[in-house]
N, C-alpha and C positions, 0 to 999 in steps of 0.2 A: 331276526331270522324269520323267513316267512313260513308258516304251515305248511307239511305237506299234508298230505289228506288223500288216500286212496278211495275210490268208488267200488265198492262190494257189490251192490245193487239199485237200481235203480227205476221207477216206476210213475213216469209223468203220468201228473195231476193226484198221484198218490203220498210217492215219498223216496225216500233215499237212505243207503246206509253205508255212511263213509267209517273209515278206519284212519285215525288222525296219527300225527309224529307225540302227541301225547299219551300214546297208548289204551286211549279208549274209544268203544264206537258211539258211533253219534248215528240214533234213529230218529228220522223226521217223517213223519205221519202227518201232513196236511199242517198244520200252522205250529205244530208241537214239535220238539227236539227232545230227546231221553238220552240223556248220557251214561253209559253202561261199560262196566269193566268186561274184558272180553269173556272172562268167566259166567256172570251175571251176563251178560246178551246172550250165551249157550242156554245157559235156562231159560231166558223169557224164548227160544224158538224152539226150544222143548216143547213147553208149556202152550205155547201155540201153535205146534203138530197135535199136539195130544187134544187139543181144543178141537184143529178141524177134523180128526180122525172120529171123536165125538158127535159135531155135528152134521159129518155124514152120515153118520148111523142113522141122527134122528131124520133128517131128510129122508132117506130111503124106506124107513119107516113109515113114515107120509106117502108116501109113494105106493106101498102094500098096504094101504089104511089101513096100520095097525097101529096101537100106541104105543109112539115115541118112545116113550121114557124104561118100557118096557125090556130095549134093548140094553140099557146100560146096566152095567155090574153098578151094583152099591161099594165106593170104595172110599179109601181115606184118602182127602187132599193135603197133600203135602206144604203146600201154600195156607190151609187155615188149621189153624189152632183151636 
C-alpha cells in the first residue's frame, strides 16, 4: 500500500512538514527529518513561538540600546530539570 502523506507546510530550500497515513509528522529542516507524534509536534511549535516571542524582545531591545536580557522575566523552563 503506498503512503499517503499530506503537506502542512512547506518552505523551499528550508523544509517541509508532512502529515503521514502513519499517524505522525515528519519535520524536515534542511538534511534532518524529526518524527513527532502529533502531540509532541504541538509542543516543539509551542516551544518555538515562545522562542521567537523571546527573541523579539531581545532584538528590540537592541534596537533601544538597552540590555537585552533585561527584558525577560526570570522563569522556570519546563523542558529542563
Amino acid at each position: 500500500m503506498k503512503e499517503v502523506k499530506v503537506i502542512l507546510a512547506d518552505c523551499p530550500g528550508l523544509g517541509r512538514v508532512q502529515l503521514c497515513e502513519c499517524n505522525s509528522i515528519h519535520l524536515n529542516l534542511g538534511p534532518v527529518t524529526v518524527n513527532l507524534a502529533p502531540e509532541a509536534f504541538a509542543q516543539a511549535a509551542d516551544l518555538i513561538h515562545h522562542a521567537m516571542e523571546q527573541l523579539t524582545k531581545i532584538v528590540d531591545a537592541k534596537r533601544l540600546e538597552e540590555d537585552p536580557f533585561s527584558t525577560l522575566a526570570t522563569q522556570k523552563n519546563q523542558f529542563l530539570h
